[in-house]
N, C-alpha and C positions, 0 to 999 in steps of 0.2 A: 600285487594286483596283476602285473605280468605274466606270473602263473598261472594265473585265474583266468585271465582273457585267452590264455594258448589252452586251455583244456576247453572253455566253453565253444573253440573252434574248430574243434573234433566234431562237435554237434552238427548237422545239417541245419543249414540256415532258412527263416522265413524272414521275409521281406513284409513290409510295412503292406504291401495292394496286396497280398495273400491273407492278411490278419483281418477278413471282413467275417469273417465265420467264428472267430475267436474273439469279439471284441466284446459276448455278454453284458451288454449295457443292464439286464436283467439276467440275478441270477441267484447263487446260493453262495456264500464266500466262508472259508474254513482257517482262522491263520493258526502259525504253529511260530515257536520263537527256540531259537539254538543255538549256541556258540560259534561264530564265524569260522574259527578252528576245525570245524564241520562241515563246511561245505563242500571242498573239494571230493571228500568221501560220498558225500550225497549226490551231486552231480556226478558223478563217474557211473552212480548204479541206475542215472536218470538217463544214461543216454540212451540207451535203444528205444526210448519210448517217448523223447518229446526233439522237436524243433527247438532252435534255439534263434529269439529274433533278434534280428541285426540292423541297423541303421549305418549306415555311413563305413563300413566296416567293421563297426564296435559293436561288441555284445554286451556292453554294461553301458547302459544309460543314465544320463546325468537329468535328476528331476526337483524341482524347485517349488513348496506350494507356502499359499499363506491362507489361512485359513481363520473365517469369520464366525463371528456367534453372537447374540445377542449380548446389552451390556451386564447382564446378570448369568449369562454361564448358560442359558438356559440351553444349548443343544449337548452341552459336557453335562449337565446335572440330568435331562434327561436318557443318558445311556447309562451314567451310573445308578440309578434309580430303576433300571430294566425293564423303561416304558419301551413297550413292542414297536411304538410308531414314531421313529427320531429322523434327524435330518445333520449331514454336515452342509458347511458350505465354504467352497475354497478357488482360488485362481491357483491354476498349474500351470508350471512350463514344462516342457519337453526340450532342455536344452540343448540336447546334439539336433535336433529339428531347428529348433528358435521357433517352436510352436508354443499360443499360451491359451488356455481354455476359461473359462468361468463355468465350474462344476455343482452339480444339487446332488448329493448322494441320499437316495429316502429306505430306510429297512422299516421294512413292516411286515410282521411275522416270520422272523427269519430271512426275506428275499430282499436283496440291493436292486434297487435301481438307478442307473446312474444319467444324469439326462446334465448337456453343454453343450456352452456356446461357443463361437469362436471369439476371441477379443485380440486386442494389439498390444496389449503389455498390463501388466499389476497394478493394479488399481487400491488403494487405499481408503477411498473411498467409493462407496458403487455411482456410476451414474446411471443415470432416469432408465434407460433401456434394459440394464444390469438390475436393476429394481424391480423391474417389472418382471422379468422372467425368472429372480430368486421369488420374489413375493404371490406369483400364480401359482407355483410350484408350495409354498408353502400353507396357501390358502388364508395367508393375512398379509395384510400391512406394517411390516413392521421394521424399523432400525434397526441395523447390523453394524459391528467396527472389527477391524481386524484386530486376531488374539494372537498369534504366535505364526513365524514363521517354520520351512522344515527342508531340510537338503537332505539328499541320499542317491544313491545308487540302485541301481534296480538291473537284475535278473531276468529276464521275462522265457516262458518257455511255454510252447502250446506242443499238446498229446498229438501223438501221429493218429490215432484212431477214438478218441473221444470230445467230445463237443468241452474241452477245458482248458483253461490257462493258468499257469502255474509262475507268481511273482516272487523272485527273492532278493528283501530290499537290505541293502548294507550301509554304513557309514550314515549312520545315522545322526543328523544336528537339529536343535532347536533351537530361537534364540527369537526373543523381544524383549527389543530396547537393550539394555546393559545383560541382560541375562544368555545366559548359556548354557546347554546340557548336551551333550557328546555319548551316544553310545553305537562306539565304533566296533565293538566285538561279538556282536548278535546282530543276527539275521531275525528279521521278521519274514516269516512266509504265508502268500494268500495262497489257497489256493480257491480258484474260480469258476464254477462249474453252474450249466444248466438244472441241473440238479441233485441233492447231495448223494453223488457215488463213491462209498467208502470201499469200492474195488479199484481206483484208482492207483497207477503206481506210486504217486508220492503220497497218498494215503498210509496206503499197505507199510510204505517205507518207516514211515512216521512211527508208525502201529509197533514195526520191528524193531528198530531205536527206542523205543519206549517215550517218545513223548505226542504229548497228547494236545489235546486242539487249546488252544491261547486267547481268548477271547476279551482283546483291549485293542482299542486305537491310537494310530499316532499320534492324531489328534489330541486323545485323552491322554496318554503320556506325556507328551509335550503341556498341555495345561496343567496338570496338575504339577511338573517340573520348574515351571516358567511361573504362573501364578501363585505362589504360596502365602503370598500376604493377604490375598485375597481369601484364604481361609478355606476353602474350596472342601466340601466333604469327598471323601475318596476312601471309604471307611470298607466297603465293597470291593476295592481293586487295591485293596494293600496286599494280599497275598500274590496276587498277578504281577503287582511293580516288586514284590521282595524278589517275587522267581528272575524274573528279568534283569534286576542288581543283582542277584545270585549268579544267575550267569558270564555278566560283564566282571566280576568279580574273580570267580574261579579261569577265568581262561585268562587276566593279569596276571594271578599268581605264579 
């Protein structure tokens, strides 16, 4: 990790009050997934073309989410099912801040929108006010409990010259109640853009390395990991979680 944090501060730094132009609360979102083993080659060819943010000094940030669904799965079974119009919803922290938000993520036709609030700590259960702003946002009435928690690491890096931000999350954990799943040796990467410019350079890069866009959520990885008893169809993203065991696999050997 020491190696990592002394390359990514070669990078020219952005600060948190310069990140109002890159915060894309609307937008178009691309992820790619790759053996950790890989990063440091990929950062090196990223640098002349992106900021690297900083908090506190640190360029690798510590982030904490738990994340809610209804009690029948219903925002996991509608992504797996590849209804155009789905919803997450999650409290985050921003650890190195001791910042915590209550987030509504909504895709619909392709585009994220991501709309929060501010709150004071993880909530287990929503209260009235947290209710109200999941539930307008949702366009019903309806019961939520939290599903699974998720720690990780995060990357963040914004282009010198285009409207994008570019997330690469590591050390990745899930875990509810006694359960646990760990995949610390791949990188999930967003990338984040007004919209979709496949001339971007971690595009282009992608394109070069031969891998190609990834399309699962943490969220849904983590359920279908952490819920199994619950029987959970996932019959659509068994080739997506083989790839992603495939790779935590080959970079142990």
């Amino acid at each position: 990790m020491e190696k990592l944090e002394t390359l990514l501060q070669t990078f020219d730094p952005i600060r948190l009050d310069e990140l109002e132009d890159a915060k894309l609360m609307d937008r178009i979102d691309t992820k790619f997934a790759f053996p950790r083993k890989e990063i440091e080659i990929i950062l090196s060819s990223l640098l002349p073309h992106y900021y690297c943010f900083e908090i506190n000094g640190k360029c690798i940030g510590n982030y904490q989410s738990l994340y809610f669904d209804k009690e029948s799965f219903d925002f996991y079974n509608d992504h797996h099912n590849g209804k155009i119009h789905r919803f997450k919803v999650r409290f985050r922290k921003y650890v190195d801040s001791d910042i915590y938000f209550l987030e509504v993520k909504e895709k619909q036709k392709g585009r994220v929108t991501k709309r929060r609030i501010p709150v004071t700590r993880f909530e287990e259960q929503l209260l009235d006010s947290q209710r109200e702003f999941v539930n307008t946002i949702l366009g019903e009435d309806t019961e939520l409990e939290p599903k699974l928690w998720n720690v990780y690491k995060r990357i963040t890096l914004v282009s010198r010259n285009k409207k994008e931000r570019l997330t690469l999350d590591i050390d990745l954990k899930f875990s509810w109640k006694e359960a646990n799943k760990e995949f610390d040796d791949i990188v999930i990467a967003e990338l984040k853009q007004e919209r979709l410019n496949r001339s971007s350079p971690f595009y282009q890069l992608m394109r070069a390395r031969g891998i190609r866009p990834y399309r699962l959520s943490k969220y849904c990885i983590g359920t279908i990991e952490l819920h199994t008893k619950r029987k959970l169809k996932y019959n659509r993203f068994k080739k997506k979680l083989l790839k992603l065991k495939g790779i935590q696999h080959d970079t142990r050997k």
